[in-house]
VOPAGU-2260 file (C-alpha; in pm, 1 decimal, decimal comma):
REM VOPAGU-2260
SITE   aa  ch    i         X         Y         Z
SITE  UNK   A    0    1404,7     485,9   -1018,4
SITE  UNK   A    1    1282,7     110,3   -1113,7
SITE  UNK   A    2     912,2      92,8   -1134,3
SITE  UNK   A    3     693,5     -48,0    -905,5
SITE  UNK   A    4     554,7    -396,1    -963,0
SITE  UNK   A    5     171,7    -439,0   -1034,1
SITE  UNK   A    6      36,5    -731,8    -869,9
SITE  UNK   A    7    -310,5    -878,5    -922,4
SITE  UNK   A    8    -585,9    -720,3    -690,6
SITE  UNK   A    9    -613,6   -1073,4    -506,3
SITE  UNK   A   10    -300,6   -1302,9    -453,0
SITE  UNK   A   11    -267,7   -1702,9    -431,6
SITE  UNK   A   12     -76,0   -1906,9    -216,3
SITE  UNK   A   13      67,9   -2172,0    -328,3
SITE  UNK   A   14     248,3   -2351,8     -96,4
SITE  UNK   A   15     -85,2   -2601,0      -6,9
SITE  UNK   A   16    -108,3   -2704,1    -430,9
SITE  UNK   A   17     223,4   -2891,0    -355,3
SITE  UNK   A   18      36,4   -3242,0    -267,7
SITE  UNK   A   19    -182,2   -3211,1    -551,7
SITE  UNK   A   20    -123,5   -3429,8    -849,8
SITE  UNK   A   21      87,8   -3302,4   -1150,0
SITE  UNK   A   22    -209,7   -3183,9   -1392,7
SITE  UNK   A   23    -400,8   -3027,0   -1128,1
SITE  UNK   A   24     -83,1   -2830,0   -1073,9
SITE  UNK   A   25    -112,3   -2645,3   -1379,1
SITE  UNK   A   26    -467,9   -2648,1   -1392,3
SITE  UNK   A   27    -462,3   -2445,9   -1078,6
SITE  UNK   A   28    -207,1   -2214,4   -1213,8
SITE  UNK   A   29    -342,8   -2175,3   -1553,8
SITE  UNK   A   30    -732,6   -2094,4   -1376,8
SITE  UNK   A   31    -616,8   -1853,1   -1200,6
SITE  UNK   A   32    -483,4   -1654,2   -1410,1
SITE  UNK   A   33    -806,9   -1714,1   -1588,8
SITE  UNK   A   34    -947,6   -1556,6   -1369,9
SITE  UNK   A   35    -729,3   -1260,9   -1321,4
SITE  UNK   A   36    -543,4   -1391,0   -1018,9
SITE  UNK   A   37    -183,5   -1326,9   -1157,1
SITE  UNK   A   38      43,4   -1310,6    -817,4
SITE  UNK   A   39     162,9   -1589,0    -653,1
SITE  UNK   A   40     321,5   -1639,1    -302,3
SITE  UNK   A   41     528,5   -1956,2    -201,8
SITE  UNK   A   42     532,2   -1868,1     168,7
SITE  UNK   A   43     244,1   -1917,3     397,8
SITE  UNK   A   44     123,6   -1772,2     690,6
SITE  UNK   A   45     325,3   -2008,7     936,0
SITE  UNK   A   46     610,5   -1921,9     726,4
SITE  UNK   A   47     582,3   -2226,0     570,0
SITE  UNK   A   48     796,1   -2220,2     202,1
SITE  UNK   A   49     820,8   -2499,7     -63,3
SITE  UNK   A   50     973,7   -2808,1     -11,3
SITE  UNK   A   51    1053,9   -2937,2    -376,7
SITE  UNK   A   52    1086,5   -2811,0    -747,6
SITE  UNK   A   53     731,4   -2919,6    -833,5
SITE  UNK   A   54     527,8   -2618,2    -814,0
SITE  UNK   A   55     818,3   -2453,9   -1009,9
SITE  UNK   A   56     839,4   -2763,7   -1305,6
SITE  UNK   A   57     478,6   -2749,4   -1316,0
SITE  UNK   A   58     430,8   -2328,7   -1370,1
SITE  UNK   A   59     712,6   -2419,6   -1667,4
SITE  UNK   A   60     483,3   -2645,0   -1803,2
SITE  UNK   A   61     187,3   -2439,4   -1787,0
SITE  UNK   A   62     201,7   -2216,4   -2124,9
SITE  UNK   A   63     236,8   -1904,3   -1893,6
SITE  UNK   A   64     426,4   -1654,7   -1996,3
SITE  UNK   A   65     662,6   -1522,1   -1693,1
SITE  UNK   A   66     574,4   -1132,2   -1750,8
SITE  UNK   A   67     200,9   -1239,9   -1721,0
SITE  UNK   A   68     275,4   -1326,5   -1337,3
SITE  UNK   A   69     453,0   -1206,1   -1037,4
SITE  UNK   A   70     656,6   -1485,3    -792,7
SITE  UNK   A   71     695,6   -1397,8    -424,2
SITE  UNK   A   72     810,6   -1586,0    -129,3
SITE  UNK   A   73     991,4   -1496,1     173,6
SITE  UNK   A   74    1239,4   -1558,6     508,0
SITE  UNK   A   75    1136,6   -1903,6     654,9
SITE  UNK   A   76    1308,0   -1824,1     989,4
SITE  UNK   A   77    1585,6   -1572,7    1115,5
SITE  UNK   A   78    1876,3   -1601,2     931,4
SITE  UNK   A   79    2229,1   -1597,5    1161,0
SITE  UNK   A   80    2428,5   -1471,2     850,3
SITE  UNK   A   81    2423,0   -1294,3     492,8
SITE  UNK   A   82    2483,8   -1582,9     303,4
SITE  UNK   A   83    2225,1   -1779,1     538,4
SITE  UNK   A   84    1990,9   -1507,3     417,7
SITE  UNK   A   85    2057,2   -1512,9      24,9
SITE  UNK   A   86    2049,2   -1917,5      31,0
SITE  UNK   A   87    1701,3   -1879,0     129,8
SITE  UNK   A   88    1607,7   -1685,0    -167,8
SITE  UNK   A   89    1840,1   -1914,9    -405,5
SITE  UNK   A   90    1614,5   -2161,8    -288,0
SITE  UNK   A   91    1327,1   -2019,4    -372,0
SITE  UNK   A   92    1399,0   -1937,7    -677,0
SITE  UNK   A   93    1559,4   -2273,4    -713,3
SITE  UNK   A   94    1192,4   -2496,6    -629,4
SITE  UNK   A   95     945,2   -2213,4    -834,3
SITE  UNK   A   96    1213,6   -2268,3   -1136,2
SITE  UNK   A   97    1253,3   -1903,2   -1218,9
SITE  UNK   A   98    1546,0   -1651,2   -1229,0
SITE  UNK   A   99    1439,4   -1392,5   -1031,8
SITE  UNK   A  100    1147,6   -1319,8    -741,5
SITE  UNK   A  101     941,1    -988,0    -813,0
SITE  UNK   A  102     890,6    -926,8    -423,0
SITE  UNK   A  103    1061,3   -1182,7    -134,5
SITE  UNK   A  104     911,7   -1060,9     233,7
SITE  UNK   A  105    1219,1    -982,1     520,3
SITE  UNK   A  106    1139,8   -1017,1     857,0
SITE  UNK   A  107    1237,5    -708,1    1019,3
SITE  UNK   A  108    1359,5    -892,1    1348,9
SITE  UNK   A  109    1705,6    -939,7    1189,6
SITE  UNK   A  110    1995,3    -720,1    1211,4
SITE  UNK   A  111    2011,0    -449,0     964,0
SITE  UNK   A  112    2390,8    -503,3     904,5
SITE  UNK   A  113    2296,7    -861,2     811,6
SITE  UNK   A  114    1967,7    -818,2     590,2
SITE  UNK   A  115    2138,7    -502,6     416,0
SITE  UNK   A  116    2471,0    -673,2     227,2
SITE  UNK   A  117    2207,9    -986,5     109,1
SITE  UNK   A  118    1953,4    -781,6     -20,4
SITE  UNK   A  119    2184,8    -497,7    -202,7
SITE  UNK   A  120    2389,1    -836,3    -321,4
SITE  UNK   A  121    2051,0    -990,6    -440,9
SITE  UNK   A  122    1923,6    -694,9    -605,5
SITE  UNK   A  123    2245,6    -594,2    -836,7
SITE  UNK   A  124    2191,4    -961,8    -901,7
SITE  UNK   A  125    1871,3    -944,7   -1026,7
SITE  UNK   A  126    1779,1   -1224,4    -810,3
SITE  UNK   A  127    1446,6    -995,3    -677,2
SITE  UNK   A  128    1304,5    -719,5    -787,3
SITE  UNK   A  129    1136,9    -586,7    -487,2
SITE  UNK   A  130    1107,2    -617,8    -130,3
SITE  UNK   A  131     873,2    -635,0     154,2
SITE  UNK   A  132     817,3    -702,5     495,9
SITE  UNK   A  133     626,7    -928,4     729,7
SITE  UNK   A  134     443,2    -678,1    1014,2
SITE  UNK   A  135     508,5    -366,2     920,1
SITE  UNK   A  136     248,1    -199,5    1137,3
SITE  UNK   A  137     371,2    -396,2    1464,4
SITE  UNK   A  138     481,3    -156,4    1737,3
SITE  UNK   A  139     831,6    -254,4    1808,3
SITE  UNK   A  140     911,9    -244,3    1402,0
SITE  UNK   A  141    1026,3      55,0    1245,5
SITE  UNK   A  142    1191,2      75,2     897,3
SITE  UNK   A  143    1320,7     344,3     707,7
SITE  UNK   A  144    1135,2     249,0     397,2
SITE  UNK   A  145    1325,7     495,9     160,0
SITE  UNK   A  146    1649,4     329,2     251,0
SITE  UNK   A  147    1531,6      27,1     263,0
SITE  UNK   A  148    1366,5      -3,6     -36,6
SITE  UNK   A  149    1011,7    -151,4      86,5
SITE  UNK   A  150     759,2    -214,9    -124,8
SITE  UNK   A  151     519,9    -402,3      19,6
SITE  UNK   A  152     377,1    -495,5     357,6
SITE  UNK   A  153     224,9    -845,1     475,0
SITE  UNK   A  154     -25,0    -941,5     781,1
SITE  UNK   A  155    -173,6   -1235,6     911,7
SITE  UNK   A  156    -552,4   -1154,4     986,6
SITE  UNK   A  157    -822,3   -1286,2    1191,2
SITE  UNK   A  158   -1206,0   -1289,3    1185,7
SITE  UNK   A  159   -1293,3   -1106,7    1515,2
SITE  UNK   A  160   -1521,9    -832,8    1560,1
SITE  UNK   A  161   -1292,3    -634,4    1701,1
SITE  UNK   A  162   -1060,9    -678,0    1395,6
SITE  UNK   A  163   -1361,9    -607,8    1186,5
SITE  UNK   A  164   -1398,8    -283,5    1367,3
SITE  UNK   A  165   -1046,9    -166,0    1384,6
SITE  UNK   A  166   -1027,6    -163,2     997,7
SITE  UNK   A  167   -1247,3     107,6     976,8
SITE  UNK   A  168   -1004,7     302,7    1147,4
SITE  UNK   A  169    -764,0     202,2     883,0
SITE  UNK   A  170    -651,9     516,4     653,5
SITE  UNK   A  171    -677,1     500,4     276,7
SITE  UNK   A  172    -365,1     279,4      58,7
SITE  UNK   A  173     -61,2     469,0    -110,7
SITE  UNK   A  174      98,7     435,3    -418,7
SITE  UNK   A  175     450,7     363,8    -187,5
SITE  UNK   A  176     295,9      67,1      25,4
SITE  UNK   A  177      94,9    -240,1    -124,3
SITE  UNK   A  178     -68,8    -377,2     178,9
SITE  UNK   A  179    -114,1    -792,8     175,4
SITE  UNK   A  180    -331,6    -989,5     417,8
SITE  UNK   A  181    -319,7   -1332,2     447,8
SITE  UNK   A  182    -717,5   -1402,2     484,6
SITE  UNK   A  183    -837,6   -1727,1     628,9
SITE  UNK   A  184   -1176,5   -1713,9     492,6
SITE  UNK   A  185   -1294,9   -2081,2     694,2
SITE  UNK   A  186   -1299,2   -1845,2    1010,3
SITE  UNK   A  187   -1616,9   -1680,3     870,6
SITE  UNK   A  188   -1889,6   -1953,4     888,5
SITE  UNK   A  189   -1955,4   -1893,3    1222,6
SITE  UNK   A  190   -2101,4   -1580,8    1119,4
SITE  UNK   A  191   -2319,5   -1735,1     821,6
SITE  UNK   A  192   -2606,1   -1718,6    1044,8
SITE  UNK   A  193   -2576,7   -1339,3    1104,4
SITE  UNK   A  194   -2509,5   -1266,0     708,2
SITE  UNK   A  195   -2818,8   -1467,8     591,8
SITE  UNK   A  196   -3000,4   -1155,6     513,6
SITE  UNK   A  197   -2711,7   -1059,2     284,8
SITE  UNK   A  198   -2604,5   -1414,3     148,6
SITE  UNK   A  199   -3016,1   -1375,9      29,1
SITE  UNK   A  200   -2950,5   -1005,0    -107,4
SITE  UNK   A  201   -2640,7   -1062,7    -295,9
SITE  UNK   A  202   -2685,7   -1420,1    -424,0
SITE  UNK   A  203   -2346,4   -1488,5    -275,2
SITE  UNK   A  204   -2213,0   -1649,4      33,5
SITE  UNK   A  205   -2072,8   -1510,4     315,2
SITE  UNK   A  206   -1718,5   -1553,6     269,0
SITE  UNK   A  207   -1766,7   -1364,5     -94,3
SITE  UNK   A  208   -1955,7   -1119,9     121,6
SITE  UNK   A  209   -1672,4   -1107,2     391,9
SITE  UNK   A  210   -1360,7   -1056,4      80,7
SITE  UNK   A  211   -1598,3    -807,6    -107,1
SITE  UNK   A  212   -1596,6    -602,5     197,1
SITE  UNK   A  213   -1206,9    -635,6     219,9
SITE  UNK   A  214   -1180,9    -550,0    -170,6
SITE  UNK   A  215   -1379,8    -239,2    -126,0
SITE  UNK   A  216   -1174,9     -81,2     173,8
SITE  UNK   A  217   -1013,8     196,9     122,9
SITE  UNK   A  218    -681,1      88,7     188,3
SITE  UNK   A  219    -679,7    -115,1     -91,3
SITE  UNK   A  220    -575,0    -453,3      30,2
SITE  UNK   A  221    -453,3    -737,4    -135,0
SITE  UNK   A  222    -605,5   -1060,9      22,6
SITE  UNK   A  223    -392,3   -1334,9      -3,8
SITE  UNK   A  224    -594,1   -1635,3     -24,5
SITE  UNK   A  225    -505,6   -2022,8      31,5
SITE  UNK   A  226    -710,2   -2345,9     -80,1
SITE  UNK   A  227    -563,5   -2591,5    -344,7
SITE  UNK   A  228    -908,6   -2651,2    -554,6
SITE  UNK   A  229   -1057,3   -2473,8    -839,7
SITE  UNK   A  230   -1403,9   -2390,4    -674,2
SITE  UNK   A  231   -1239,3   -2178,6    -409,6
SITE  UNK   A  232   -1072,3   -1965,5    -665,3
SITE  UNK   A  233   -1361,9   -1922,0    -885,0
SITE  UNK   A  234   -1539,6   -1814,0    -490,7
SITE  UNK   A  235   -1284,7   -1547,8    -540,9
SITE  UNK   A  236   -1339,8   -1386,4    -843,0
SITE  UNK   A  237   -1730,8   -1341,2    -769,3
SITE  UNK   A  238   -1597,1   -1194,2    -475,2
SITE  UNK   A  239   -1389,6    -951,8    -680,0
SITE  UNK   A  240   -1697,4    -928,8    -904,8
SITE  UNK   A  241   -1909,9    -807,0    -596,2
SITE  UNK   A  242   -1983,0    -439,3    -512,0
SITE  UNK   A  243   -2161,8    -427,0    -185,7
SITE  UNK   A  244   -2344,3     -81,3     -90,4
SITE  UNK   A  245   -2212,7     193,5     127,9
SITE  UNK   A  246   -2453,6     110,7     381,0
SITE  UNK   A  247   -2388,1    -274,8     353,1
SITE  UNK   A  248   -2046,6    -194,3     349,4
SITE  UNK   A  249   -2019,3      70,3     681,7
SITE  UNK   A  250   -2304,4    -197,1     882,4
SITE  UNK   A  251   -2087,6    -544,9     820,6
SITE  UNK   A  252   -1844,4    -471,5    1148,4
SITE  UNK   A  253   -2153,4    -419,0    1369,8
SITE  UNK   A  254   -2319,0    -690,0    1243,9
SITE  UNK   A  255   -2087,4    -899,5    1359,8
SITE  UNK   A  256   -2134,4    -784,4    1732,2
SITE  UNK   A  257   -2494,4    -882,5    1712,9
C-alpha cells in the first residue's frame, strides 16, 4: 500500500502571492518553509486556481528542494468529461512547474464513471499522488473512501458562534482522513473586544488565539491559511507556537456568545 503523505500541521495558499512581484515570490515560499509551513495549495476557497506559470517558475527558483514540500490544488468547476477532468490537473501541474501533485481535491458532485477513469489514469501516471475531496461531511455526499482512495478532506469555515460550538461536538482525527479548513482569520476582529482578557494573558492577538484553539482540537485540523505578506505567516507560527489551557481552551465557544 503507498504511504500516506505528511503535510505540514498548517497549510498556505497560494493562489493570492500571484500579483506579488517576482522576489517576494520566493521570499514567501522560502519563509515559510522557514517557518515550518511546508504544504502548499493552488486552489482557493472560491475555487479559484492559478492563472499563469509564475508561482511555479518562482518555487524553481527558490533553492527548495521538491521532497521538502507538498503541492496541492484541485477541480475549478465540474468537469463534463474524463479528459476535461485530467486537463485540469495537467494544468496545474503545468503553472506550479512540477511533475506530479501530492494531493489534487475532487468534487464529489461529478459522476463516478467520469472522475474514476481520470484519476486511476492520473495515478498510474504518477501525475498525483493522493486524493481528496471538497465537503466530505456534507449530507448529500457519500464516498466509499476505500475504493476511492481518499485521503484527505477540505471545508470552507466561518467565524460564528454557532460554528464555534459545533466543533466541540467534533470527534477526534484518524490516521485515514487529514481534515483541511480553509480559515479566514479577518472574520475574527469583531470578537477582539471579547478576547481582550486573553490577547492580555497570552501576549498574542486574537486571531493567534482563535488558530491556537483550532491547532489544539482534537481532530487535528489543518488550517489552511491565505494572505500574501510575510507578517501574516510569521502570525502563524506563534500561533502554532501557542498552547492555550484546558479551561481557555473548553470557555473560547461561549465566550463568543457573550
Amino acid at each position: 500500500m503507498r504511504q500516506k503523505n505528511s503535510y505540514s500541521r498548517i497549510i498556505q495558499e497560494v493562489t493570492s502571492w500571484e500579483k506579488a512581484p517576482w522576489g517576494e515570490k520566493i521570499r514567501l515560499f522560502q519563509h515559510c518553509v522557514e517557518k515550518d509551513i511546508t504544504s502548499f495549495l493552488a486552489v482557493g476557497p472560491d475555487r479559484e486556481t492559478l492563472q499563469d506559470n509564475s508561482l511555479g517558475t518562482a518555487l524553481s527558483e527558490s533553492g527548495l528542494s521538491r521532497d521538502e514540500i507538498q503541492l496541492m490544488s484541485g477541480m475549478r468547476n465540474l468537469p463534463k468529461t474524463t479528459e476535461e477532468l485530467i486537463s485540469q490537473v495537467e494544468e496545474s501541474l503545468e503553472h506550479l512547474k512540477t511533475d506530479y501533485l501530492d494531493l489534487f481535491f475532487l468534487d464529489l458532485r461529478s459522476p463516478a464513471e467520469l472522475v474514476m477513469p481520470a484519476v486511476e489514469r492520473l495515478f498510474s501516471q504518477g501525475k498525483i499522488l493522493e486524493t481528496g475531496v471538497y465537503d466530505l461531511h456534507a449530507p448529500s455526499v457519500t464516498v466509499p473512501l476505500e475504493k476511492n482512495s481518499v485521503m484527505a478532506n477540505l471545508t470552507d469555515w466561518k467565524f460564528t458562534p454557532a460554528a464555534m460550538k459545533s466543533l466541540t461536538l467534533k470527534q477526534p482525527g484518524t490516521d485515514e482522513l487529514t481534515e483541511m479548513v480553509w480559515m479566514h482569520l479577518q472574520e475574527t476582529k469583531k470578537y477582539d473586544r471579547i478576547l481582550q482578557p486573553l490577547v492580555e494573558k497570552y501576549n498574542h492577538s486574537a486571531a493567534e488565539i482563535f488558530l491556537s484553539w483550532f491547532l489544539q482540537h482534537p481532530a487535528h485540523f489543518h488550517p489552511v491559511l491565505q494572505g500574501n505578506e510575510v507578517a501574516d505567516i510569521n502570525s502563524a507560527a506563534k500561533a502554532h507556537h501557542l498552547k492555550l489551557i484546558e479551561e481557555d481552551w473548553k470557555n473560547l465557544p461561549k465566550k463568543l456568545e457573550e
